[in-house]
DRENKOLLUM-646488 format. One record per residue (C-alpha): residue in three letters; x, y, z. Coordinates in pm, 1 decimal. Each point is the difference from the previous one (the first is absolute). Layout:
<sites>
(site "ALA", (X, Y, Z));
...
</sites>
This chain:
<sites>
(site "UNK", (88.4, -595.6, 113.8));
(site "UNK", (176.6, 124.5, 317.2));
(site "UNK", (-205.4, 44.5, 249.7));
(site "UNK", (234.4, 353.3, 107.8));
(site "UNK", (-117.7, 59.8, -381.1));
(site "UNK", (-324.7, -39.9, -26.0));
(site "UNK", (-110.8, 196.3, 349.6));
(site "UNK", (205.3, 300.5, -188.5));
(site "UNK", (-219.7, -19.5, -268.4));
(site "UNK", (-316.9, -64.2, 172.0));
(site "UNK", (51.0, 310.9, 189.7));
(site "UNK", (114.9, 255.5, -242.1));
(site "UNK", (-326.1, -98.0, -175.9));
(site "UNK", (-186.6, 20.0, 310.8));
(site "UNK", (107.5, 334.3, 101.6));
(site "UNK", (-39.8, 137.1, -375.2));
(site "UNK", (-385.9, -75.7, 44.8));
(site "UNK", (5.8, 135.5, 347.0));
(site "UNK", (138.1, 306.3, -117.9));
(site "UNK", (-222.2, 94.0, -236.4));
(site "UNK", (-332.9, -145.7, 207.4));
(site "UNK", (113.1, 267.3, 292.1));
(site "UNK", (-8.9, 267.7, -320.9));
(site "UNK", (-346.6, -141.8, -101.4));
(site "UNK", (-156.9, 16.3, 403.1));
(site "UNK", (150.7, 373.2, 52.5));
(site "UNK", (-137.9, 90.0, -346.5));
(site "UNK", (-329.7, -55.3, 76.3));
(site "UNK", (-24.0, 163.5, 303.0));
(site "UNK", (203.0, 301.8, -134.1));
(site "UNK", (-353.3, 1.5, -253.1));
(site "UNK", (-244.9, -39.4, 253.8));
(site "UNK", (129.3, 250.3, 240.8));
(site "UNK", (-93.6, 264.4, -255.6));
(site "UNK", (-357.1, -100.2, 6.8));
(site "UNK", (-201.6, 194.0, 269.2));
(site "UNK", (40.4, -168.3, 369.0));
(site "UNK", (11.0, 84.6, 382.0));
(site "UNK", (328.1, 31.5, 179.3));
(site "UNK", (-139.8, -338.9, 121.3));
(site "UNK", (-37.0, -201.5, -254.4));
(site "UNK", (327.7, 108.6, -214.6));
(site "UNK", (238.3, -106.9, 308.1));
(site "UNK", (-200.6, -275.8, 88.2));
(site "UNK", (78.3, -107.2, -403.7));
(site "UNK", (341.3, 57.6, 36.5));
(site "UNK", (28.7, -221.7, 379.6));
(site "UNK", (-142.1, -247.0, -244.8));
(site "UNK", (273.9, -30.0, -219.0));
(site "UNK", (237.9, -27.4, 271.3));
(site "UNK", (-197.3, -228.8, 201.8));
(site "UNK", (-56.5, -230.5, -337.5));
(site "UNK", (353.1, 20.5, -46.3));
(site "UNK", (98.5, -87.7, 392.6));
(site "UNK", (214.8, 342.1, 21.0));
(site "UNK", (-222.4, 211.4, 180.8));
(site "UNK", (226.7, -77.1, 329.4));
(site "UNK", (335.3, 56.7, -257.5));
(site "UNK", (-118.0, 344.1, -81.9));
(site "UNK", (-172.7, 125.6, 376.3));
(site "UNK", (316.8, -56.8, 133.1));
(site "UNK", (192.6, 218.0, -309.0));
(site "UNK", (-253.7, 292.4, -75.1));
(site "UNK", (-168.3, 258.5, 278.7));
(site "UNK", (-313.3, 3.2, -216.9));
(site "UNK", (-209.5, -159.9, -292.3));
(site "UNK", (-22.2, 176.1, -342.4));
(site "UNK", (42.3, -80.6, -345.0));
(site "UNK", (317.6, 110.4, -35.9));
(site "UNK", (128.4, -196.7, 276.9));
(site "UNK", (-114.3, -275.8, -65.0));
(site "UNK", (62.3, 39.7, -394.4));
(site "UNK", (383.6, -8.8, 155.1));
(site "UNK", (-29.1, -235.2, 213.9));
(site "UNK", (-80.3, -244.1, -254.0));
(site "UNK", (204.8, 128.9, -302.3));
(site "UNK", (316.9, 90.1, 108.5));
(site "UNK", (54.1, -111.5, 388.5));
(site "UNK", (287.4, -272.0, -24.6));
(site "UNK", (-98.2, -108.7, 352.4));
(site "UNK", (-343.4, -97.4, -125.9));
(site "UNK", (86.5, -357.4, -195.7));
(site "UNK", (-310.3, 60.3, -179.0));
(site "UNK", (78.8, 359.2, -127.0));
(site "UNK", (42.7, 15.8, -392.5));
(site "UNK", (397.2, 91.6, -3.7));
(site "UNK", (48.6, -272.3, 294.9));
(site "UNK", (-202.1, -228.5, -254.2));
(site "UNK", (208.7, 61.0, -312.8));
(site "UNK", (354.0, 19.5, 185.9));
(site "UNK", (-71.0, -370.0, 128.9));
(site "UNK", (-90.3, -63.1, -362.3));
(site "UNK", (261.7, 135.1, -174.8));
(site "UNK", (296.5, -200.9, 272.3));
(site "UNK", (-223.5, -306.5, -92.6));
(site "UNK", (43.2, 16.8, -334.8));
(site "UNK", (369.0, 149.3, 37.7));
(site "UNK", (73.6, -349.5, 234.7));
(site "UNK", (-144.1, -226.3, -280.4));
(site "UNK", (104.2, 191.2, -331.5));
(site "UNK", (129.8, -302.8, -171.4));
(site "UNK", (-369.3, -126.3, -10.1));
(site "UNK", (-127.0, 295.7, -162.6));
(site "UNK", (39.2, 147.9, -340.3));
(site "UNK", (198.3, 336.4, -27.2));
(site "UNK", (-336.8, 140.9, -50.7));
(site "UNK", (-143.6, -78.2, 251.1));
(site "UNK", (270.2, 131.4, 273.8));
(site "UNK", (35.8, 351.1, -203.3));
(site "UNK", (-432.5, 44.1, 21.7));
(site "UNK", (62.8, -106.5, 424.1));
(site "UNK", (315.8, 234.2, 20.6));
(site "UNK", (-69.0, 291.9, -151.5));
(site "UNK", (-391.7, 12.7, 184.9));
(site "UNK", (172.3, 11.5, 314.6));
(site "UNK", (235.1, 289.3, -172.1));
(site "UNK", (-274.3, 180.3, -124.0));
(site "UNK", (-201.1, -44.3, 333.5));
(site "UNK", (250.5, 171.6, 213.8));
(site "UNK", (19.2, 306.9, -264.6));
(site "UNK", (-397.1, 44.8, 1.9));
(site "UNK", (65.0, -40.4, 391.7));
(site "UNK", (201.0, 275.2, 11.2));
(site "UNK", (-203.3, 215.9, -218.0));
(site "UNK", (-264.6, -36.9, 249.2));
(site "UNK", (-263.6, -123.0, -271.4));
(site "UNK", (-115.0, -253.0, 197.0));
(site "UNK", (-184.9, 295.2, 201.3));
(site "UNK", (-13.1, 244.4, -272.5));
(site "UNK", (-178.6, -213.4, -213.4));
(site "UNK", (-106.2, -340.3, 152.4));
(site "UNK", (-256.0, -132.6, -286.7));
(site "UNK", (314.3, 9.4, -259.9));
(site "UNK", (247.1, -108.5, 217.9));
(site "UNK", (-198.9, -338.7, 117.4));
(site "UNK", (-104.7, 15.0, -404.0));
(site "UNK", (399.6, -35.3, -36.5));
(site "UNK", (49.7, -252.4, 259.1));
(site "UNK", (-257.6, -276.7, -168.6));
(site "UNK", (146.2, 117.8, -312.1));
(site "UNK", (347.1, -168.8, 87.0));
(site "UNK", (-183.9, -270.0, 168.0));
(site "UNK", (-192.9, -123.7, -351.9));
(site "UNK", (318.4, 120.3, -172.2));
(site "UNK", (207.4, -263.1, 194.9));
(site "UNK", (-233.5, -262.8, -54.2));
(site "UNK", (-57.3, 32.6, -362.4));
(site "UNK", (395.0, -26.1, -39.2));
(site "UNK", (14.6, -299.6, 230.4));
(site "UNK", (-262.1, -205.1, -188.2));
(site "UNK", (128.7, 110.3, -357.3));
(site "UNK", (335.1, -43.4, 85.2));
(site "UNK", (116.8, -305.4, 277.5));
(site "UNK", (-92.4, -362.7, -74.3));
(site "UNK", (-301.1, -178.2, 103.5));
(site "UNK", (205.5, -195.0, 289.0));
(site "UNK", (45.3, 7.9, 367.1));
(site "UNK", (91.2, 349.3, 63.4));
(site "UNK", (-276.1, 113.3, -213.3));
(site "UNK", (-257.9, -220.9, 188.4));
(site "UNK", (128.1, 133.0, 337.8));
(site "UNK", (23.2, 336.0, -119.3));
(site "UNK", (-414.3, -64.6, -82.5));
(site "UNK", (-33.5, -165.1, 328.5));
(site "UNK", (98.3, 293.9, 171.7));
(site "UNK", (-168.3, 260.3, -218.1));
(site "UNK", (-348.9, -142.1, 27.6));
(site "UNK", (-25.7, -90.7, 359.6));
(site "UNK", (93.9, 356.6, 106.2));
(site "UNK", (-252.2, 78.7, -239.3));
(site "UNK", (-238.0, -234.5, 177.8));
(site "UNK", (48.7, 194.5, 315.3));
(site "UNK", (35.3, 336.7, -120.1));
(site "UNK", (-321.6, -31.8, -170.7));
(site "UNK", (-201.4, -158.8, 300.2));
(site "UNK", (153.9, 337.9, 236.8));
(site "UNK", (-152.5, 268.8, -309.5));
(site "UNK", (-321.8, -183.9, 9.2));
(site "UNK", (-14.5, 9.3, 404.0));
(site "UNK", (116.9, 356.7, 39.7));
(site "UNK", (-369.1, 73.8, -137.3));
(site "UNK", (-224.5, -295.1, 112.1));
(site "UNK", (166.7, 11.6, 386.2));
(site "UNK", (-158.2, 333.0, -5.6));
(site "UNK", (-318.7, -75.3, -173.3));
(site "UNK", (-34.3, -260.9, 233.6));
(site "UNK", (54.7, 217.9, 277.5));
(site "UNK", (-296.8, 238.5, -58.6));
(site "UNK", (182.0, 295.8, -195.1));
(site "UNK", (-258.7, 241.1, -124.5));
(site "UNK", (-110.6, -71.7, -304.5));
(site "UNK", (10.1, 250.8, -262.5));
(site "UNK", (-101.4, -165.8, -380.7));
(site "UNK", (139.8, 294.4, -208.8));
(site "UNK", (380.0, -31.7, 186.1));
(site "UNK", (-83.2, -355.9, 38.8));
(site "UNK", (-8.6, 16.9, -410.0));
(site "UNK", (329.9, 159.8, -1.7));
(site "UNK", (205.6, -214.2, 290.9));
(site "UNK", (-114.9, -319.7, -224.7));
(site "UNK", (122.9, 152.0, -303.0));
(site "UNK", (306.6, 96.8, 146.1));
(site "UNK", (88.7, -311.1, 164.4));
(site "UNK", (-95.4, -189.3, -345.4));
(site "UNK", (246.2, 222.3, -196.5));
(site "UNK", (252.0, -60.0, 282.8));
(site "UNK", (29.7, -399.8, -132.2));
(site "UNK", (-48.5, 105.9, -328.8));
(site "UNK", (-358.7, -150.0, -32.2));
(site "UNK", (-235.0, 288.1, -77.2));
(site "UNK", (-28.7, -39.5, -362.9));
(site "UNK", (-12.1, -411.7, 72.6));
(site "UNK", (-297.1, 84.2, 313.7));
(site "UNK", (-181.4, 179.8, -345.2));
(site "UNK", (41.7, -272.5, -245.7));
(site "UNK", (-98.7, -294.2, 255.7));
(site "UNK", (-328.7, 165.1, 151.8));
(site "UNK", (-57.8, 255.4, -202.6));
(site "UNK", (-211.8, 248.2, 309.0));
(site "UNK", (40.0, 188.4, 242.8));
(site "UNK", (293.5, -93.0, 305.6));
(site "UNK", (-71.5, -160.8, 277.2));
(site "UNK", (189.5, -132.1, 276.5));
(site "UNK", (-120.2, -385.2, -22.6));
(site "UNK", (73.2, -41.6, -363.8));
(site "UNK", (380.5, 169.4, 66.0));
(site "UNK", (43.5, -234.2, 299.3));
(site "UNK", (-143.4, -224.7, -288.9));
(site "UNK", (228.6, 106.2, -284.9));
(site "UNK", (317.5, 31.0, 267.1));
(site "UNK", (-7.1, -325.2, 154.8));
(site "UNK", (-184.6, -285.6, -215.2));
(site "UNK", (18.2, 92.9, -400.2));
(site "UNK", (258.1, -269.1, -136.1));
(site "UNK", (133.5, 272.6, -278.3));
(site "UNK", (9.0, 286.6, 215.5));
(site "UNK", (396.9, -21.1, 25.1));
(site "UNK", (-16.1, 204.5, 353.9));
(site "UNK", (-275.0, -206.2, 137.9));
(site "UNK", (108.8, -230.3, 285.4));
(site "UNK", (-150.1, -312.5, -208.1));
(site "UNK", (235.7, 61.6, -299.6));
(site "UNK", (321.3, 31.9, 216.8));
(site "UNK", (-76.1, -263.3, 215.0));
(site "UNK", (-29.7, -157.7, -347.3));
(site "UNK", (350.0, 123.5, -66.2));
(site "UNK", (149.2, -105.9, 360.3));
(site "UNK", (-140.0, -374.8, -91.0));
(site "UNK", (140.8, 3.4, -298.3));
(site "UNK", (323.7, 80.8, 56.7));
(site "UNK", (36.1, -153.4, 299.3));
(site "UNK", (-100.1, -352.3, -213.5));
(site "UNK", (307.4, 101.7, -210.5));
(site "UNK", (295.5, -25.3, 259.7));
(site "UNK", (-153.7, -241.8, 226.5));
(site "UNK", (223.6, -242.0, 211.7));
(site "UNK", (-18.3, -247.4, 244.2));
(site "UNK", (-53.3, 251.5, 252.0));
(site "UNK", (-306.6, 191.8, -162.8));
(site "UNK", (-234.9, -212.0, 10.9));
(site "UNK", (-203.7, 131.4, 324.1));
(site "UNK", (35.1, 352.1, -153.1));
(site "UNK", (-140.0, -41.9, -338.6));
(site "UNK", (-233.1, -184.8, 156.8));
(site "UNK", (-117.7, 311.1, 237.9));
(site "UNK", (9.8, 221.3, -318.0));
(site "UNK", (-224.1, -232.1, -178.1));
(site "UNK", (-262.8, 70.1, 322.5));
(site "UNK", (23.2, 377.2, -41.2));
(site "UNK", (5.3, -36.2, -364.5));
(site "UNK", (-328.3, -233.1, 41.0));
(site "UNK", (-187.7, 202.5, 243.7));
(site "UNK", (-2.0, 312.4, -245.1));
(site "UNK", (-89.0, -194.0, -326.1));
(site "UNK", (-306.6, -149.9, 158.4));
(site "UNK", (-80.9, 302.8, 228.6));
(site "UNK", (-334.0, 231.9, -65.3));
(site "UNK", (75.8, 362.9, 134.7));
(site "UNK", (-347.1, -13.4, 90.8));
(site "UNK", (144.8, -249.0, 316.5));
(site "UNK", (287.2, 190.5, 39.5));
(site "UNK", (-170.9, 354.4, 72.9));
(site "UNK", (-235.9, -209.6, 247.4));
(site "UNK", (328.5, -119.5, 151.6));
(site "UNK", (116.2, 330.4, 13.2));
(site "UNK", (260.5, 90.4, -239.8));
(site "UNK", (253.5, 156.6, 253.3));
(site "UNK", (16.4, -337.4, 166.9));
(site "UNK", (28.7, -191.7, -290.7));
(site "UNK", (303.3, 221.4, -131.6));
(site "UNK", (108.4, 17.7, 308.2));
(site "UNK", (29.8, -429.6, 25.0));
(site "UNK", (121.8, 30.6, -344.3));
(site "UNK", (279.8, 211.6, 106.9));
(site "UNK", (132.6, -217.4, 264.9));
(site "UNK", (-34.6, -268.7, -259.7));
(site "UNK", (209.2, 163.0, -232.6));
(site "UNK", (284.7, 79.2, 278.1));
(site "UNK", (-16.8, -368.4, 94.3));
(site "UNK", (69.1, -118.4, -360.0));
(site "UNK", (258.2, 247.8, -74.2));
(site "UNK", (182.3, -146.0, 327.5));
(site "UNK", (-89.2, -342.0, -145.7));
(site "UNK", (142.6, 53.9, -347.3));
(site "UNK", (311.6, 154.3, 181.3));
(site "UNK", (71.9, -293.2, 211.9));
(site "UNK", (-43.2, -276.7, -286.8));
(site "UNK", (221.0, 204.1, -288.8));
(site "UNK", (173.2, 310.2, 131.4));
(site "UNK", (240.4, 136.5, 293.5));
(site "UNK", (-186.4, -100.1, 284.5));
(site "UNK", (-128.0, 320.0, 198.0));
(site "UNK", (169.3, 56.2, 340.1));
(site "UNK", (-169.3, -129.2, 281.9));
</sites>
């Protein structure tokens, strides 16, 4: 496969999943900023979001003051934030529209008309009106898309790159939701086990693992057994074990004679998780370990980049 080709396809899928893991972080703290809280604590929430996300420069320098609604723009609609959910699924769309020879029509109609039907709701203002739906409608499209990608393209290259890309944004995306909480935790937030109850449950519906927290441990929430549930359960498909499972995977499908150092350093992260007790990773301390996880996950993207796709400018 071209390499032009494949980086097209790598990054529609990768901005997809970014796309609708922005949705899923603003969702859950549009739910726990109706529980009771000081002034404090909801903005200092909210800096964390931005801070996880490394925008809280982006948006100081763009809004006079922090609020919800702000920041709910900010990171929905802004088209000078490259993380924002309509910058997301415009660069996913012209990735798909660059490479639609490699997909099935279905495929480019599900990519097309969400970025149509984004710019109505955008318009309509429901984004604000009625956040909860509107980020319900944005992972809608997301699972939509992928549904018709994997019942419709063949089992080839451009479906293992498309893969390659979904599930190493979701590697990241799901290592910034888990530190948005623990970063705080870690940094003596006051602890409060009744909205402590509800954050937990709201971040667990956020990657669609509520009902799977239930069947797995079958008691009450806590936050070692979601760091638990999050990060090291094999058949959790959010966890950061089961898409590193994915990245290895795939990436064993299209190697070359380049990849070899780069499978190799997914095998390590891949590794380290499998054999890991969360037990030594909360005496680590969890926002370190995400946080060397993180820049792990940058470096292999830049890895996989150099050995198959356009190489990123220097």
């Amino acid at each position: 496969m071209l390499s032009r080709t494949a980086d097209h396809l790598f990054w529609m899928a990768r901005y997809t999943e970014r796309a609708e893991n922005t949705a899923r972080m603003l969702d859950v703290h549009v739910q726990t900023a109706m529980l009771p809280q000081t002034d404090h604590d909801a903005d200092a929430s909210w800096r964390a979001l931005l801070g996880i996300s490394e925008l809280q420069g982006a948006f100081d320098r763009k809004y006079p003051q922090l609020g919800a609604r702000e920041i709910i723009d900010f990171m929905v609609r802004d088209p000078d934030n490259p993380s924002s959910i309509v910058a997301c699924l415009t660069a996913a769309r012209e990735n798909a529209r660059a490479v639609r020879g490699a997909l099935t029509t279905e495929v480019w109609e599900i990519k097309n008309q969400t970025w149509l039907d984004l710019h109505t709701r955008l318009a309509e203002g429901r984004h604000l009106s009625d956040p909860g739906a509107f980020f319900d409608w944005v992972k809608f499209r997301s699972h939509l898309s992928r549904g018709v990608t994997l019942g419709t393209m063949l089992r080839d290259d451009a479906m293992h790159f498309i893969r390659l890309g979904t599930f190493l944004e979701r590697a990241d995306n799901t290592a910034r939701i888990l530190d948005v909480k623990f970063h705080g935790k870690e940094h003596g937030q006051e602890a409060n086990a009744e909205r402590d109850f509800y954050y937990w449950a709201a971040l667990l519906r956020s990657v669609s693992g509520f009902e799977t927290y239930r069947k797995v441990y079958r008691d009450v929430i806590t936050p070692e057994r979601v760091a638990d549930l999050l990060m090291l359960r094999p058949d959790m498909p959010r966890s950061l074990l089961c898409c590193m499972s994915e990245v290895l995977s795939n990436l064993r499908a299209v190697r070359n004679e380049l990849s070899g150092d780069t499978e190799r350093c997914a095998g390590r992260l891949h590794a380290e998780l499998q054999f890991a007790r969360i037990e030594d990773i909360l005496a680590e301390g969890l926002h370190s370990y995400l946080t060397r996880f993180l820049e792990n996950i940058y470096g292999l993207g830049n890895r996989i980049s150099r050995d198959f796709l356009v190489p990123l400018a220097a």
